[in-house]
C-alpha positions in Angstrom: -49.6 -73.0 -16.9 -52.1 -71.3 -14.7 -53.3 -67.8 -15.4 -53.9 -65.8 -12.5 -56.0 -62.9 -12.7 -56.5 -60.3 -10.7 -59.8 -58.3 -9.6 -59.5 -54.5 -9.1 -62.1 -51.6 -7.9 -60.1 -48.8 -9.7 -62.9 -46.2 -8.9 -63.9 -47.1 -4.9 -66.8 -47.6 -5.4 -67.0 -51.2 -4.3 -67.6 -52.9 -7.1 -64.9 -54.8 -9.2 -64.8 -53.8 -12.4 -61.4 -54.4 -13.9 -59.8 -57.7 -14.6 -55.7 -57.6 -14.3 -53.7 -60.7 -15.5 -50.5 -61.2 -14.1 -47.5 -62.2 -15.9 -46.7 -66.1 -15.4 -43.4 -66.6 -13.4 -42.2 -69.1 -16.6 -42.9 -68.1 -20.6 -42.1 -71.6 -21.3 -39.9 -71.8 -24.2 -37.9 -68.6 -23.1 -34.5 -70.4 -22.2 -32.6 -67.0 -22.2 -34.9 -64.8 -20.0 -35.6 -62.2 -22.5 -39.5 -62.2 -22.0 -39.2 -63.6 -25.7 -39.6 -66.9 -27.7 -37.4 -67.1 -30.5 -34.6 -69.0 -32.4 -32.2 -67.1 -29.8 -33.8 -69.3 -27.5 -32.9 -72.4 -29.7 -29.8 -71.4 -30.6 -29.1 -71.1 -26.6 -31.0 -74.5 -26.0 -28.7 -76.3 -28.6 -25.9 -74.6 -27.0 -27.0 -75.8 -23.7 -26.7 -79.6 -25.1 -23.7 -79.3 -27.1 -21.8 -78.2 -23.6 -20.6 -74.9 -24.6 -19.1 -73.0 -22.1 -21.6 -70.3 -21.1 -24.3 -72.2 -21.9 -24.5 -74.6 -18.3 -28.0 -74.7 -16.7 -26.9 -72.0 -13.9 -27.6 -69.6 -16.3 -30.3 -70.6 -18.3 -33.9 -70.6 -17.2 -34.2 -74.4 -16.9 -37.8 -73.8 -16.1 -38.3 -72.2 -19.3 -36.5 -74.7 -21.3 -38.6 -77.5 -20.0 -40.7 -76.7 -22.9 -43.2 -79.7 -23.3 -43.6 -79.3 -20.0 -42.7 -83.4 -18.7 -40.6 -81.8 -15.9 -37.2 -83.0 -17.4 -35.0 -81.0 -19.9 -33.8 -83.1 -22.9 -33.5 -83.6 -26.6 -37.4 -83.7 -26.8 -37.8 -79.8 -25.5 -35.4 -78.7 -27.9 -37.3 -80.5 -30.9 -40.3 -79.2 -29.5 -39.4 -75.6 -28.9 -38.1 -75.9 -33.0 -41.5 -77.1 -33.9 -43.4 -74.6 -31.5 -41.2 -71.4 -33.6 -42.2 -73.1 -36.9 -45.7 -73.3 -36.1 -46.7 -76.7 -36.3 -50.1 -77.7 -35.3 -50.0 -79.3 -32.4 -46.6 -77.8 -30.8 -48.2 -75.0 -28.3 -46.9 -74.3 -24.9 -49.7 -74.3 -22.8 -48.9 -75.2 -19.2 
């Protein structure tokens, strides 16, 4: 994921002198649309898979639940997102 970052002259004096950063449009990981990434977001990923009704991808953030980022939601985002709120090395979602 791309940071965008945005250059301000707060004072009008020309000069740009405060850096803004925008919100990304995706927190990968954040399958529910909370602004959080948690094991709500597992839980609802798990769901998701299991075919619970409430749970179709018209109303998650498929986006968000491509969490390894290979542009397809499966078996391996859920694993990763569970590895990402454990903390292992390695499992960071930095696109």
């Amino acid at each position: 994921m791309e940071e965008v970052k945005i250059m301000a002259d707060t004072d009008g004096d020309g000069e740009y002198e405060t850096e803004l950063a925008a919100e990304p449009d995706v927190l990968p990981g954040d399958v529910n649309s909370d602004k959080n990434v948690n094991k709500l977001d597992l839980i609802t990923l798990s769901r998701h898979f299991a075919g619970w009704d409430g749970y179709g991808a018209e109303t998650l953030d498929m986006d968000a639940a491509d969490v390894n980022g290979d542009g397809t939601v499966n078996a391996a985002d859920r694993l990763f997102l569970a590895r990402m709120l454990d903390r292992w090395t390695g499992y960071v979602a930095d696109r």
